[in-house]
MMTF fields as JSON, N, C-alpha, C and O atoms, coordinates in Angstrom:
{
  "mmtfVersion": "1.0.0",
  "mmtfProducer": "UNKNOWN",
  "numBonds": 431,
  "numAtoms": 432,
  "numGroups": 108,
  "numChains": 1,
  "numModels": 1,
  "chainsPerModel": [1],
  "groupsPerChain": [108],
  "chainIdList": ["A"],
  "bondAtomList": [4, 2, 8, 6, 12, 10, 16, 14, 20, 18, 24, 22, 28, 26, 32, 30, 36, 34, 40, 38, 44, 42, 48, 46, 52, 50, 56, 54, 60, 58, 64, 62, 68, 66, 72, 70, 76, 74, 80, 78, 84, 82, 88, 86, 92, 90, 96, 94, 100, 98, 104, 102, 108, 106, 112, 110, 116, 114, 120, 118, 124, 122, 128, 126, 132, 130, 136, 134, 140, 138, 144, 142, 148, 146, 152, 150, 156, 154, 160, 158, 164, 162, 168, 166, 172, 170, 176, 174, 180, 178, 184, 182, 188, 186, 192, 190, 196, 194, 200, 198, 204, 202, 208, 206, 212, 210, 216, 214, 220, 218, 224, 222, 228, 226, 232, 230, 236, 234, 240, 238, 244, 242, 248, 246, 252, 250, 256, 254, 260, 258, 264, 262, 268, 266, 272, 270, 276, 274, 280, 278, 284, 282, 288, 286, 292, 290, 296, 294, 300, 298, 304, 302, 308, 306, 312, 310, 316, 314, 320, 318, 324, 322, 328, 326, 332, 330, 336, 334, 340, 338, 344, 342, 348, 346, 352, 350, 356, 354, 360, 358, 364, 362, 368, 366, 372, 370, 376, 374, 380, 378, 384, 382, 388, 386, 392, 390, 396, 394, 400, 398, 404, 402, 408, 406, 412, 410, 416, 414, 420, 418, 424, 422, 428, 426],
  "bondOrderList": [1, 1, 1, 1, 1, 1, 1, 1, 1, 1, 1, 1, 1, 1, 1, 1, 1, 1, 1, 1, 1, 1, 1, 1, 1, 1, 1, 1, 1, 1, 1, 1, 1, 1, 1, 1, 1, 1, 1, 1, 1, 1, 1, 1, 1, 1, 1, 1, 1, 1, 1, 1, 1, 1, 1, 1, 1, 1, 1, 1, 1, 1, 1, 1, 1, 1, 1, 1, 1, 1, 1, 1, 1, 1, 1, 1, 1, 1, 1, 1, 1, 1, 1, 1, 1, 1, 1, 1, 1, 1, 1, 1, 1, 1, 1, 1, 1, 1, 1, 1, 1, 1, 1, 1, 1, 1, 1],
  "groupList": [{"groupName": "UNK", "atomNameList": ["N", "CA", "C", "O"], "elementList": ["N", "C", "C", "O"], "formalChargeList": [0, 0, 0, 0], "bondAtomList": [1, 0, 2, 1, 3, 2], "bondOrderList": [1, 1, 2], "singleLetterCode": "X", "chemCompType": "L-PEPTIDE LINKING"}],
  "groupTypeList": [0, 0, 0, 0, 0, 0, 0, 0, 0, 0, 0, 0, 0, 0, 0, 0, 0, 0, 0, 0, 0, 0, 0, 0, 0, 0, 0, 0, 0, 0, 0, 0, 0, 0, 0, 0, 0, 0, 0, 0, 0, 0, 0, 0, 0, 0, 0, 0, 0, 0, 0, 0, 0, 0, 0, 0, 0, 0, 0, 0, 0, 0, 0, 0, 0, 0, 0, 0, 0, 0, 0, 0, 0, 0, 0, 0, 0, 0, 0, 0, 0, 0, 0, 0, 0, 0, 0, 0, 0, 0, 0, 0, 0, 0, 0, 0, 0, 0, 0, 0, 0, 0, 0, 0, 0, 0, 0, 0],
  "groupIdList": [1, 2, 3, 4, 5, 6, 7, 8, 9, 10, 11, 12, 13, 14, 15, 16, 17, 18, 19, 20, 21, 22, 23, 24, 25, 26, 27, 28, 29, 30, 31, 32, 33, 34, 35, 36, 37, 38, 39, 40, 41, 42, 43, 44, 45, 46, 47, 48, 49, 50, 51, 52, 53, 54, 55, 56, 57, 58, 59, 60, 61, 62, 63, 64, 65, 66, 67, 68, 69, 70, 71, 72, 73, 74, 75, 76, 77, 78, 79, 80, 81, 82, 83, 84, 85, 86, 87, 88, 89, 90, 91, 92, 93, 94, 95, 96, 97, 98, 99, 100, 101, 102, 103, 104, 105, 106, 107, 108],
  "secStructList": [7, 7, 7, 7, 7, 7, 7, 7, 1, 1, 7, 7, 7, 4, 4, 4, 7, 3, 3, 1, 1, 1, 7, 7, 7, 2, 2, 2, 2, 2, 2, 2, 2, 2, 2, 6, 6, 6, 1, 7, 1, 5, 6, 6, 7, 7, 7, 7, 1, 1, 7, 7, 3, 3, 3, 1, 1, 7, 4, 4, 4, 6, 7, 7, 3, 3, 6, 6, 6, 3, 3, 3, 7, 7, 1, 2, 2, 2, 2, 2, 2, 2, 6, 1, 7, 7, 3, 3, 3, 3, 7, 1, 1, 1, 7, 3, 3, 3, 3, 7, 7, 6, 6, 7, 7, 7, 7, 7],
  "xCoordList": [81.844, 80.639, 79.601, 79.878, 78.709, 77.584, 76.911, 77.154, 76.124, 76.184, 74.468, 74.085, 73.639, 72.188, 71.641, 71.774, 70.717, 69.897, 68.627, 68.113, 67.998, 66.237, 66.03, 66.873, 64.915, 64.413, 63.082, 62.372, 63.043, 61.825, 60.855, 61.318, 59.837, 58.774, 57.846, 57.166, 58.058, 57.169, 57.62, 57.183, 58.841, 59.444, 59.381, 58.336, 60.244, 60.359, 61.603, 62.599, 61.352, 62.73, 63.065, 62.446, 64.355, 64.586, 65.17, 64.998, 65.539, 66.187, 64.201, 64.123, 63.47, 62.287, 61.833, 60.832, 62.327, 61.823, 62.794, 64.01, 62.156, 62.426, 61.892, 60.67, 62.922, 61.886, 62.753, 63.965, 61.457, 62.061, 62.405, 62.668, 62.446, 63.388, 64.508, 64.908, 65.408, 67.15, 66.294, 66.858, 65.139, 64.815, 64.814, 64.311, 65.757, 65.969, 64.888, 64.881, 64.089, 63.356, 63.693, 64.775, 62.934, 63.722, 63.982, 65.1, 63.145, 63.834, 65.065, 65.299, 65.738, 66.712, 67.485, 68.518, 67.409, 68.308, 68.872, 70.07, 68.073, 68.508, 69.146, 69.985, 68.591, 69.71, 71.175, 72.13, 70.868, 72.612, 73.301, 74.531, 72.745, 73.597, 74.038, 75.147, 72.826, 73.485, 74.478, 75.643, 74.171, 75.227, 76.332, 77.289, 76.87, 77.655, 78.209, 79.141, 77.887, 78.119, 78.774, 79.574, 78.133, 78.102, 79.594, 79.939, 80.198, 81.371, 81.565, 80.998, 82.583, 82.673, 82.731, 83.425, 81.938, 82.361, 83.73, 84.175, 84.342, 85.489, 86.681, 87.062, 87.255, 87.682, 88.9, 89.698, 89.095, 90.2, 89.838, 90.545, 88.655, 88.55, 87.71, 86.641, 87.477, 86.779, 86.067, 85.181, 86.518, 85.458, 84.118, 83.644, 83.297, 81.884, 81.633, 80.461, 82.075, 80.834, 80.98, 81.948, 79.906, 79.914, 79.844, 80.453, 78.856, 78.95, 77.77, 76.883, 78.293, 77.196, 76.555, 77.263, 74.747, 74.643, 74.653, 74.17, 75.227, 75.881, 75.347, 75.539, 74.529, 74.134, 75.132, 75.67, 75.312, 76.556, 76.135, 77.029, 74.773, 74.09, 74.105, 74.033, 74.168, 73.54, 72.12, 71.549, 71.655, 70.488, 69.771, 68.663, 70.421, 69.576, 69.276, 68.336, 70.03, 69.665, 68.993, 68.755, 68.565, 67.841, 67.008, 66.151, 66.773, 65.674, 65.689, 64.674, 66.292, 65.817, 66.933, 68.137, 66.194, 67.006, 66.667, 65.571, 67.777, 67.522, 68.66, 69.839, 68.467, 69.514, 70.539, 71.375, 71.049, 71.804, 72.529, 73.676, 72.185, 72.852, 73.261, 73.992, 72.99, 73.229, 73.928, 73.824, 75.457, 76.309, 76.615, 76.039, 77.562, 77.834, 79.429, 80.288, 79.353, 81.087, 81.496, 80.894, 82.509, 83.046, 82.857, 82.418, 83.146, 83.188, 84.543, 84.664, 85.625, 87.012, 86.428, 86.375, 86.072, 85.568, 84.522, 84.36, 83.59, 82.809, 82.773, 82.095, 83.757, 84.33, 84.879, 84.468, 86.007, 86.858, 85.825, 86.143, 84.608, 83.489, 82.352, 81.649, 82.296, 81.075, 82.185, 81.71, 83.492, 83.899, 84.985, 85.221, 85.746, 86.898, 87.272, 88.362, 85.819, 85.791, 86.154, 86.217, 86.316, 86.621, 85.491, 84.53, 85.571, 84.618, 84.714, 85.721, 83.691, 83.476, 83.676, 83.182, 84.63, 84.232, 84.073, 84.353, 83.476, 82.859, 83.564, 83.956, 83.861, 84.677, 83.731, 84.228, 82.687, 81.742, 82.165, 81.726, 82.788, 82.803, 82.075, 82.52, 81.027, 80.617, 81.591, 81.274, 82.653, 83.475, 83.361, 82.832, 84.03, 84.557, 85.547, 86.376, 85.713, 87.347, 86.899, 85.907, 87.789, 87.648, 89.014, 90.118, 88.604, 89.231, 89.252, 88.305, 90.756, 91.015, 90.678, 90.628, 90.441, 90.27, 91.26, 92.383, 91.108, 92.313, 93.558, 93.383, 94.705, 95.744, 95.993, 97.118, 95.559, 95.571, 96.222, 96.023, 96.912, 98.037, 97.565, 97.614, 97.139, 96.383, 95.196, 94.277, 95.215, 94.175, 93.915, 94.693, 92.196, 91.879, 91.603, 91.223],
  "yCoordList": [88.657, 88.415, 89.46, 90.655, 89.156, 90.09, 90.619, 89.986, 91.733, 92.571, 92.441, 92.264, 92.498, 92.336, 93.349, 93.459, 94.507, 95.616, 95.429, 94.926, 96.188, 96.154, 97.384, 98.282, 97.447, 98.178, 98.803, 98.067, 100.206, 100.358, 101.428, 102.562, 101.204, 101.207, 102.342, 103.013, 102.373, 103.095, 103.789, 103.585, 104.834, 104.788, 106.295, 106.918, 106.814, 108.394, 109.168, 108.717, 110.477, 110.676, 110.895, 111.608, 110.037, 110.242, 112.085, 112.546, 112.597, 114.035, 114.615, 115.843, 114.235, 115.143, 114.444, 114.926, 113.095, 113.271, 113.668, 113.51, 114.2, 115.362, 115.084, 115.109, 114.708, 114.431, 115.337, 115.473, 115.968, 117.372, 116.976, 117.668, 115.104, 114.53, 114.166, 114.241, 113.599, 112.699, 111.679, 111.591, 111.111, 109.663, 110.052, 110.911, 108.797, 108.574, 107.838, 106.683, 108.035, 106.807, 105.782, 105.781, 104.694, 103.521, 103.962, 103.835, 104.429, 105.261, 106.316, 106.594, 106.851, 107.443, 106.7, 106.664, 105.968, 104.873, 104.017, 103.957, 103.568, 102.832, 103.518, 103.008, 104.862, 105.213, 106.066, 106.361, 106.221, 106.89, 105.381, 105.338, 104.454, 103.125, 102.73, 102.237, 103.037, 102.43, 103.653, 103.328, 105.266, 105.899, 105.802, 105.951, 105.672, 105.749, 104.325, 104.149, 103.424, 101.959, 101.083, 100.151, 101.753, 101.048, 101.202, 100.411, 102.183, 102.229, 103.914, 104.745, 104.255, 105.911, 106.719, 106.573, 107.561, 108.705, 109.243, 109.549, 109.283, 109.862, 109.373, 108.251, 109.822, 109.316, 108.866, 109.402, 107.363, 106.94, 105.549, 104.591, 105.933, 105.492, 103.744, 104.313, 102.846, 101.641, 101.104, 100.261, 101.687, 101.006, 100.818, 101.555, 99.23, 99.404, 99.013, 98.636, 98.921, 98.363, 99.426, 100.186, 99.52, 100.475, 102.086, 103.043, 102.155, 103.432, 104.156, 103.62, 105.749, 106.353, 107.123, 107.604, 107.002, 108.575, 109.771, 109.943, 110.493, 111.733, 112.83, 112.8, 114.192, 115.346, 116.411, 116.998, 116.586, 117.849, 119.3, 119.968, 119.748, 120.594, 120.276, 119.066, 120.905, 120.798, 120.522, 121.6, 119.895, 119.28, 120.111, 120.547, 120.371, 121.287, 122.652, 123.365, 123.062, 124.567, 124.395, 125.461, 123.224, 123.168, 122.267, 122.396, 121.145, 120.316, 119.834, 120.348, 119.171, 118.201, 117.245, 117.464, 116.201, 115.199, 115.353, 115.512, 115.268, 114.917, 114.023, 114.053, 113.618, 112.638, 113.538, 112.797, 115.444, 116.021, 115.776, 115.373, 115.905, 116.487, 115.227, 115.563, 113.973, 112.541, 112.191, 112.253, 111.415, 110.356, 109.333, 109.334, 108.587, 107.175, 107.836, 108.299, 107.597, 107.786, 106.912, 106.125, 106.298, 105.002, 105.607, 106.757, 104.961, 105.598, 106.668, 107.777, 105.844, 107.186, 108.776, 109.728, 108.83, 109.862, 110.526, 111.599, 109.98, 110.381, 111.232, 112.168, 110.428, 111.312, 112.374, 113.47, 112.195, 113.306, 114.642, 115.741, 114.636, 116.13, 116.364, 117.369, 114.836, 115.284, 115.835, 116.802, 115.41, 115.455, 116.559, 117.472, 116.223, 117.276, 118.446, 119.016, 118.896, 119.815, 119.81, 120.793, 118.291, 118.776, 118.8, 118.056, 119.859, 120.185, 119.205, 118.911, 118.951, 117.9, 119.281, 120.377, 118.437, 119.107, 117.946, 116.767, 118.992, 117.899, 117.837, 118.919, 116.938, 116.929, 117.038, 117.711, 116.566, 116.969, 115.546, 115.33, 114.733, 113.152, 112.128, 111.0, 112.61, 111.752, 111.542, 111.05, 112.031, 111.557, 112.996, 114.084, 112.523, 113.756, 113.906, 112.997, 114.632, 115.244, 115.654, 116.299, 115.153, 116.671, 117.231, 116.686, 118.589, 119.835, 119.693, 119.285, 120.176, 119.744, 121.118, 122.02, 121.554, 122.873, 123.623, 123.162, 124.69, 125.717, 125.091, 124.419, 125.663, 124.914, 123.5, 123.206, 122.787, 121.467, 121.281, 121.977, 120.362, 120.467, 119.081, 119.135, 117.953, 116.833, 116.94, 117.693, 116.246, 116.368, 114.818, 114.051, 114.697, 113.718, 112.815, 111.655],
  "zCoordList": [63.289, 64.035, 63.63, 63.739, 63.281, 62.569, 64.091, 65.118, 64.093, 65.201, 65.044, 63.888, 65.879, 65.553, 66.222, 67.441, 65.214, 65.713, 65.326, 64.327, 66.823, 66.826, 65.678, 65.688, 64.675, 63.948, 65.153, 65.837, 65.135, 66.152, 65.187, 65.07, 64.646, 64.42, 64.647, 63.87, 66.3, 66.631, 68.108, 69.24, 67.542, 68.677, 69.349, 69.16, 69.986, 70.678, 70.274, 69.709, 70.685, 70.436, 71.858, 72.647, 72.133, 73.649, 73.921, 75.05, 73.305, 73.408, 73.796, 73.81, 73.939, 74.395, 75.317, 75.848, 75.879, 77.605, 78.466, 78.367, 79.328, 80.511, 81.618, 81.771, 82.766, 83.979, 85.044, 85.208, 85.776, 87.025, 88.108, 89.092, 87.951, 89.202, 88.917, 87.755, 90.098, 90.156, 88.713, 87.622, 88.938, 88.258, 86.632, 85.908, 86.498, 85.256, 84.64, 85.067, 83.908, 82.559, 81.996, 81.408, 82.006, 81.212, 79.97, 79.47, 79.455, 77.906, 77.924, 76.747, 78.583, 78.784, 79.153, 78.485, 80.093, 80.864, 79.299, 79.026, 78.635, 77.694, 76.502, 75.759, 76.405, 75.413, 75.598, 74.879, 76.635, 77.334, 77.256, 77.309, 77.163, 77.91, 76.498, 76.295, 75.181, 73.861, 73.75, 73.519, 73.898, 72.95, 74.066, 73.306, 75.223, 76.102, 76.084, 76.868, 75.46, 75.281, 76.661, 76.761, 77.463, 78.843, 79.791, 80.669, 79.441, 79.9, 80.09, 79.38, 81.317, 81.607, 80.459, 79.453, 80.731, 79.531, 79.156, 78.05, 80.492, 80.014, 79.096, 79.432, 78.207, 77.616, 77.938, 78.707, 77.027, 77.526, 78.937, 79.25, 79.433, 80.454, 80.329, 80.109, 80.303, 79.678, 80.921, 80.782, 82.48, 83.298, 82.647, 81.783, 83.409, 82.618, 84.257, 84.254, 85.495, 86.899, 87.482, 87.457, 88.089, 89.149, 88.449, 88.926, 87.068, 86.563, 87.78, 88.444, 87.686, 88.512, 86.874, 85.989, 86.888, 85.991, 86.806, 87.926, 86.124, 86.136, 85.628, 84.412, 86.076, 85.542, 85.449, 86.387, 84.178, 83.899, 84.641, 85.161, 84.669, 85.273, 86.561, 86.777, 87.4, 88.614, 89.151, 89.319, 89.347, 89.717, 90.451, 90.139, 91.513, 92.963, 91.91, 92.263, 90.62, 90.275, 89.036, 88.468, 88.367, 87.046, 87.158, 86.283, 88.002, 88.882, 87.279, 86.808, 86.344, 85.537, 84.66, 84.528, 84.15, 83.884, 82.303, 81.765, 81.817, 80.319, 79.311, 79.664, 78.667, 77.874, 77.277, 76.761, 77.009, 77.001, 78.098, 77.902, 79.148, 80.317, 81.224, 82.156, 81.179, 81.562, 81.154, 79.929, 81.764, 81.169, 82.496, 83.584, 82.091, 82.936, 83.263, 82.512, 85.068, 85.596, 85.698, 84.967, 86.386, 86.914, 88.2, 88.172, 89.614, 91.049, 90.917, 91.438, 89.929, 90.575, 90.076, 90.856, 88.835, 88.36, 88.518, 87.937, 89.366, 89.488, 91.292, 91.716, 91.906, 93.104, 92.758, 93.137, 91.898, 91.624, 90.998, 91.451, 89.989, 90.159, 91.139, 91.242, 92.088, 92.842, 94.136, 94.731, 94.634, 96.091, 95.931, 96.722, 94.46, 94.44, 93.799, 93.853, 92.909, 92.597, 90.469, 89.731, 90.098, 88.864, 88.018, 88.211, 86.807, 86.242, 84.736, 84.092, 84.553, 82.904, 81.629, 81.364, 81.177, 79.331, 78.29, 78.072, 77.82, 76.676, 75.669, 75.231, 75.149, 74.168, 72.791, 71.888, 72.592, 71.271, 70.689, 69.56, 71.147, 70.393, 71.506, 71.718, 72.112, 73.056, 74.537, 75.62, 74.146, 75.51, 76.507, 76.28, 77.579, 78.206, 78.891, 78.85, 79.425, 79.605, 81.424, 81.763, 82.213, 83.433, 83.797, 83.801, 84.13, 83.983, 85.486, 86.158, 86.069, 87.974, 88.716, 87.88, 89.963, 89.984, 90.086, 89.883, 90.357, 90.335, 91.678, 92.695, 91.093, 91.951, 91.665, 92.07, 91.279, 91.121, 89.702, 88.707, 89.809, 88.41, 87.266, 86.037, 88.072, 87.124, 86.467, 86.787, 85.622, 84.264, 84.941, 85.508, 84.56, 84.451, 83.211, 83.365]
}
């Protein structure tokens, strides 16, 4: 099945918009969604409904959004760093990994 891509012309680089709210950009929105290909970051993981985006930074202490720091959770994973404390690593292949907190013996 031949795969069909837009040529863009006249385009941005999404790595230089920056917005100092939660709100995401349709231009960000769309390219976390192509390089994240619509499914959790984490690896291993293939949920694609119910992704939350996700700031690796803390929001309340860096007040900004950027296409570094944005990926797609599923709801389980995305409870498990906003409610239970686990922290994201990055793996440097687009995916990520979370790390459980101390005492806690599962890997996510």
């Amino acid at each position: 099945m031949a795969r069909e891509l837009d040529v863009i012309t006249d385009g941005m680089d999404v790595q230089s918009v920056v917005s100092t709210t939660r709100h995401v950009p349709n231009a960000l929105k769309i390219a976390i969604d192509e390089r994240d290909g619509g499914t959790c970051k984490v690896r291993g993981c293939d949920h694609s409904l119910g992704l939350e985006r996700h700031h690796t930074q803390l929001f309340a202490e860096h007040h900004l959004t950027t296409y570094e720091i944005l990926g797609d959770l599923c709801d389980e994973h995305h409870d498990l760093v906003t409610y239970r404390g686990y922290e994201i690593i990055d793996h440097g292949d687009s995916t990520w990994g979370l790390r459980p907190p101390r005492g806690h013996t599962n890997a996510a």
